[in-house]
N, C-alpha and C positions, 0 to 999 in steps of 0.2 A: 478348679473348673470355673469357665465363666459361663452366667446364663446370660440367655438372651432371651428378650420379652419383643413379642414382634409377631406381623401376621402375613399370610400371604399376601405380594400385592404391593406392601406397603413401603414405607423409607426403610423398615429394618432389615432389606434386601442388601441396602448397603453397609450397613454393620456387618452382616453375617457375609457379605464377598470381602471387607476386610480382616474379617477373620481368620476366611481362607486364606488370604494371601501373607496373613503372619504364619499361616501354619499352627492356630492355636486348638485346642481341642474344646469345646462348647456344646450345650447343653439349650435349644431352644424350647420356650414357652407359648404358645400360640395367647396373645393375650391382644385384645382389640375393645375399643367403647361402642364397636360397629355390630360386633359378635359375642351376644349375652351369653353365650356357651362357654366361653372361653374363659381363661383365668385371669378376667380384668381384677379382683379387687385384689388379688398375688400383686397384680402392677402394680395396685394404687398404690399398698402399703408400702413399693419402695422407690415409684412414682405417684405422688398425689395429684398431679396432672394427668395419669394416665396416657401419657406422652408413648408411644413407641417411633423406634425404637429405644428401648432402656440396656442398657449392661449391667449386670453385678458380675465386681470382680472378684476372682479369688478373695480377697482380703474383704469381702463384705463390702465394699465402699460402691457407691453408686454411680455411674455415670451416663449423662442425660444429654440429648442435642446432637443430630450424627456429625454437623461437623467437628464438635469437642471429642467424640469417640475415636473418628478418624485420625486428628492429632495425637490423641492420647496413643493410638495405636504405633500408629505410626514414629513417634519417638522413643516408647516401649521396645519397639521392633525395627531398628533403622534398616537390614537388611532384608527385610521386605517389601520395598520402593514405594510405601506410602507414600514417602516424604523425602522429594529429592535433599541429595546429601548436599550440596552448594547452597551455600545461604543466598545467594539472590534466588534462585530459582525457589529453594523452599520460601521465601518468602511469599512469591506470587502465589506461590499452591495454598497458601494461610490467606491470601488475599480472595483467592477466588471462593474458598470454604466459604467463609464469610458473607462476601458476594450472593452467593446461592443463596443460604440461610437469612438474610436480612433483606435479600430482596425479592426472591423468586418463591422463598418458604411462604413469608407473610399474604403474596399475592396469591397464590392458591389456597390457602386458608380462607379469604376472603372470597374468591370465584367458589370455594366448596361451602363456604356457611353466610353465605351475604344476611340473614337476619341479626347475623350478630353484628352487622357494624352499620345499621339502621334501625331507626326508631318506628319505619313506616313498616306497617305489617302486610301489605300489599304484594301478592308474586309480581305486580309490575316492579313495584323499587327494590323487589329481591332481583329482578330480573336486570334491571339497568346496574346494579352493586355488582351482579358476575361478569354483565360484559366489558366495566369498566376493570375490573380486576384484571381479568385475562388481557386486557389491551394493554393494561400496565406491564403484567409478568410478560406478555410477548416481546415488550420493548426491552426488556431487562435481557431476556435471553437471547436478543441482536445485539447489546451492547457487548455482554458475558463471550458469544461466538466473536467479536471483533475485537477484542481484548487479551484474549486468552488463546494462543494459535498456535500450541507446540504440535510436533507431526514424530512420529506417527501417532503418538497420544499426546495429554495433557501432559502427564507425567513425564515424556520423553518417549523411551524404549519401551516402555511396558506401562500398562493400564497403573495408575498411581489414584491415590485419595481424591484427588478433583476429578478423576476421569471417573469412579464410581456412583460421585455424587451428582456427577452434571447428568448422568445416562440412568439413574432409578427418578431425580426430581423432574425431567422435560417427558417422561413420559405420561404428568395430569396435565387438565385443562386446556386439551387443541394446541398441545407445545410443539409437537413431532408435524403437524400438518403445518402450522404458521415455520417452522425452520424449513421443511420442503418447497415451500414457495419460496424464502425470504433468506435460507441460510442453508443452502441444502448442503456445501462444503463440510460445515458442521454436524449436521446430520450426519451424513457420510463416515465422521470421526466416531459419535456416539455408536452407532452400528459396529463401529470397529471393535468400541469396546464391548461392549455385549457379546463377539463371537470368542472372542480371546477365550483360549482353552481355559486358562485361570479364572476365568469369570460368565464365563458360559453357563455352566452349571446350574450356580445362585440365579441367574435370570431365569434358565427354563424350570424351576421348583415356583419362583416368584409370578412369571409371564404370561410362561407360554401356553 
Protein backbone atom coordinates (compact mmCIF):
# COMPACT_ATOMS: atom_id res chain seq x y z
CA UNK A 1 0.00 0.00 0.00
CA UNK A 2 1.22 3.50 -0.74
CA UNK A 3 0.59 6.37 1.79
CA UNK A 4 0.24 9.66 0.94
CA UNK A 5 1.03 12.60 3.18
CA UNK A 6 -0.92 15.72 1.82
CA UNK A 7 -3.73 18.05 2.57
CA UNK A 8 -6.63 19.58 1.16
CA UNK A 9 -5.93 22.29 -1.40
CA UNK A 10 -2.53 21.52 -1.66
CA UNK A 11 0.33 20.17 -4.48
CA UNK A 12 -0.48 16.68 -3.05
CA UNK A 13 -3.72 16.94 -5.38
CA UNK A 14 -1.39 16.08 -7.83
CA UNK A 15 0.12 12.98 -6.48
CA UNK A 16 -3.07 11.62 -5.47
CA UNK A 17 -4.82 12.25 -9.45
CA UNK A 18 -1.68 10.38 -10.50
CA UNK A 19 -2.38 7.83 -8.41
CA UNK A 20 -5.60 7.48 -9.83
CA UNK A 21 -4.52 7.44 -13.07
CA UNK A 22 -1.99 4.49 -12.39
CA UNK A 23 -4.86 2.86 -10.91
CA UNK A 24 -3.05 2.31 -7.61
CA UNK A 25 -4.68 1.56 -4.32
CA UNK A 26 -3.34 4.30 -1.48
CA UNK A 27 -3.87 5.27 1.77
CA UNK A 28 -4.00 9.10 2.49
CA UNK A 29 -2.65 11.06 5.50
CA UNK A 30 -3.98 14.59 6.04
CA UNK A 31 -0.59 16.01 7.14
CA UNK A 32 0.15 20.05 6.72
CA UNK A 33 2.71 22.78 8.84
CA UNK A 34 -0.50 24.82 8.17
CA UNK A 35 -2.79 22.51 10.15
CA UNK A 36 -1.51 21.53 13.98
CA UNK A 37 -4.20 18.93 14.07
CA UNK A 38 -3.05 17.07 11.58
CA UNK A 39 -0.37 14.38 11.49
CA UNK A 40 2.66 16.68 10.63
CA UNK A 41 5.39 15.10 12.91
CA UNK A 42 4.14 11.33 10.92
CA UNK A 43 5.56 13.62 7.88
CA UNK A 44 8.51 14.93 9.58
CA UNK A 45 9.74 11.60 10.48
CA UNK A 46 9.69 10.58 6.89
CA UNK A 47 9.86 14.21 5.58
CA UNK A 48 12.13 16.21 7.75
CA UNK A 49 11.12 19.25 5.56
CA UNK A 50 7.60 18.52 6.18
CA UNK A 51 7.26 18.97 2.42
CA UNK A 52 3.85 17.60 1.17
CA UNK A 53 3.18 16.07 -0.99
CA UNK A 54 5.36 12.99 0.29
CA UNK A 55 4.83 9.24 -0.91
CA UNK A 56 5.75 6.03 0.97
CA UNK A 57 5.98 3.28 -1.02
CA UNK A 58 5.22 -0.13 -0.47
CA UNK A 59 8.80 -0.99 0.05
CA UNK A 60 9.23 1.78 2.73
CA UNK A 61 11.35 3.87 0.59
CA UNK A 62 10.38 7.66 0.42
CA UNK A 63 9.71 9.80 -2.25
CA UNK A 64 9.70 13.62 -2.12
CA UNK A 65 9.13 16.54 -5.03
CA UNK A 66 5.72 16.10 -7.16
CA UNK A 67 7.68 16.31 -10.15
CA UNK A 68 10.19 13.20 -9.04
CA UNK A 69 6.65 11.35 -7.85
CA UNK A 70 5.16 11.98 -11.28
CA UNK A 71 8.19 10.31 -13.06
CA UNK A 72 8.61 7.69 -10.67
CA UNK A 73 5.00 7.10 -11.56
CA UNK A 74 4.75 7.24 -14.49
CA UNK A 75 7.81 4.84 -15.53
CA UNK A 76 6.50 2.44 -12.64
CA UNK A 77 3.31 2.54 -14.67
CA UNK A 78 3.95 3.21 -18.43
CA UNK A 79 0.29 2.36 -19.45
CA UNK A 80 -1.08 5.02 -17.61
CA UNK A 81 -0.03 8.06 -19.95
CA UNK A 82 2.00 9.74 -17.31
CA UNK A 83 4.53 9.71 -19.55
CA UNK A 84 4.38 9.79 -23.20
CA UNK A 85 5.86 6.40 -24.64
CA UNK A 86 8.05 8.39 -27.71
CA UNK A 87 11.26 9.61 -26.40
CA UNK A 88 11.15 13.03 -27.80
CA UNK A 89 7.91 13.84 -26.60
CA UNK A 90 8.70 12.16 -23.10
CA UNK A 91 11.41 14.22 -22.97
CA UNK A 92 9.54 17.67 -23.22
CA UNK A 93 7.08 16.13 -20.46
CA UNK A 94 10.68 15.83 -18.12
CA UNK A 95 11.31 19.23 -19.38
CA UNK A 96 8.31 20.92 -18.54
CA UNK A 97 8.15 18.89 -14.73
CA UNK A 98 11.12 20.59 -14.21
CA UNK A 99 10.09 23.95 -15.68
CA UNK A 100 7.17 24.14 -13.13
CA UNK A 101 9.20 22.95 -10.14
CA UNK A 102 12.38 25.28 -10.74
CA UNK A 103 10.55 28.02 -11.64
CA UNK A 104 7.01 28.55 -10.86
CA UNK A 105 7.49 26.25 -7.34
CA UNK A 106 10.44 28.56 -6.13
CA UNK A 107 8.17 31.83 -7.15
CA UNK A 108 5.27 31.05 -5.15
CA UNK A 109 7.19 30.01 -2.32
CA UNK A 110 8.56 33.40 -2.41
CA UNK A 111 4.97 35.51 -3.22
CA UNK A 112 3.77 32.91 -0.06
CA UNK A 113 6.72 33.57 2.61
CA UNK A 114 8.46 37.00 1.26
CA UNK A 115 10.08 37.24 5.15
CA UNK A 116 12.10 34.57 4.28
CA UNK A 117 13.89 36.01 1.54
CA UNK A 118 14.49 39.39 3.30
CA UNK A 119 16.22 40.70 5.95
CA UNK A 120 13.77 43.88 6.29
CA UNK A 121 11.02 43.08 8.65
CA UNK A 122 8.76 45.61 7.37
CA UNK A 123 5.06 44.54 5.60
CA UNK A 124 6.32 47.14 3.01
CA UNK A 125 9.37 44.99 1.85
CA UNK A 126 7.26 41.79 2.63
CA UNK A 127 4.92 43.53 0.33
CA UNK A 128 7.26 44.73 -2.65
CA UNK A 129 9.19 40.49 -2.17
CA UNK A 130 5.31 39.15 -3.18
CA UNK A 131 4.62 41.38 -5.91
CA UNK A 132 8.02 40.95 -7.42
CA UNK A 133 7.59 37.27 -7.08
CA UNK A 134 4.17 36.93 -8.65
CA UNK A 135 5.65 39.22 -11.56
CA UNK A 136 8.23 36.71 -11.98
CA UNK A 137 6.02 33.40 -11.69
CA UNK A 138 3.50 35.20 -14.04
CA UNK A 139 6.24 35.74 -16.67
CA UNK A 140 7.38 32.03 -16.25
CA UNK A 141 3.83 30.72 -16.72
CA UNK A 142 3.63 32.95 -20.34
CA UNK A 143 6.73 31.39 -21.31
CA UNK A 144 5.54 27.55 -19.94
CA UNK A 145 1.92 28.41 -22.10
CA UNK A 146 4.20 29.49 -25.26
CA UNK A 147 6.46 26.63 -25.07
CA UNK A 148 4.48 23.73 -24.10
CA UNK A 149 1.27 23.55 -26.74
CA UNK A 150 0.14 19.92 -27.31
CA UNK A 151 -3.87 19.96 -27.90
CA UNK A 152 -6.07 18.43 -26.71
CA UNK A 153 -3.71 18.15 -23.57
CA UNK A 154 -0.11 18.47 -22.65
CA UNK A 155 0.03 14.85 -22.72
CA UNK A 156 -1.50 14.44 -26.14
CA UNK A 157 -4.98 12.50 -25.90
CA UNK A 158 -5.50 12.31 -22.43
CA UNK A 159 -4.55 14.46 -19.30
CA UNK A 160 -0.67 13.14 -18.63
CA UNK A 161 1.98 14.22 -15.84
CA UNK A 162 2.59 17.84 -17.13
CA UNK A 163 -1.16 18.38 -17.64
CA UNK A 164 -1.69 17.48 -13.72
CA UNK A 165 1.09 19.60 -12.61
CA UNK A 166 0.49 22.77 -14.66
CA UNK A 167 -3.45 22.79 -13.57
CA UNK A 168 -2.93 22.09 -9.19
CA UNK A 169 0.57 24.70 -9.42
CA UNK A 170 -1.37 27.92 -11.63
CA UNK A 171 -4.01 27.81 -9.35
CA UNK A 172 -1.74 30.17 -6.33
CA UNK A 173 -0.81 33.49 -6.40
CA UNK A 174 -3.19 35.59 -9.18
CA UNK A 175 -1.91 32.71 -11.95
CA UNK A 176 -5.56 31.67 -13.37
CA UNK A 177 -6.41 35.78 -13.56
CA UNK A 178 -2.92 36.91 -15.13
CA UNK A 179 -3.34 33.61 -17.94
CA UNK A 180 -7.28 35.07 -18.62
CA UNK A 181 -6.00 38.30 -19.59
CA UNK A 182 -2.62 37.23 -21.08
CA UNK A 183 -2.96 33.43 -21.88
CA UNK A 184 -6.39 32.65 -21.84
CA UNK A 185 -5.87 29.81 -24.81
CA UNK A 186 -4.08 28.18 -22.05
CA UNK A 187 -6.30 28.58 -19.60
CA UNK A 188 -8.82 27.10 -21.77
CA UNK A 189 -6.49 23.89 -21.75
CA UNK A 190 -6.02 23.83 -17.82
CA UNK A 191 -9.95 23.73 -17.51
CA UNK A 192 -9.86 21.05 -19.86
CA UNK A 193 -7.99 19.12 -17.67
CA UNK A 194 -9.63 19.61 -14.56
CA UNK A 195 -13.06 18.39 -16.17
CA UNK A 196 -11.70 15.15 -17.47
CA UNK A 197 -13.59 12.45 -15.90
CA UNK A 198 -10.12 10.80 -14.83
CA UNK A 199 -9.28 13.89 -12.92
CA UNK A 200 -12.37 15.56 -11.98
CA UNK A 201 -12.77 13.92 -8.99
CA UNK A 202 -9.20 14.74 -7.20
CA UNK A 203 -10.03 18.40 -8.09
CA UNK A 204 -13.52 18.66 -6.61
CA UNK A 205 -12.28 16.55 -2.94
CA UNK A 206 -9.05 19.25 -3.37
CA UNK A 207 -11.25 22.70 -4.93
CA UNK A 208 -14.31 22.92 -5.08
Amino acid sequence: MYTLYGSRGSGSAIAEAALERCGIAFRTVRASAWEEDSAIEALKRVNPLGQIPTLVLPDGSVMTESAAILIHLGLEHPASGLLPAEASARAQTLRGLVFIAANCYSAISQSDYPERYTTDTTEAAHAAVRAGARRVLHRHWDIFADTFTGRPFLGGAEPGALDLMAAVVSRWSGTRAHLANHRPAFLELLKRVEAHPAVQPVFARHFD
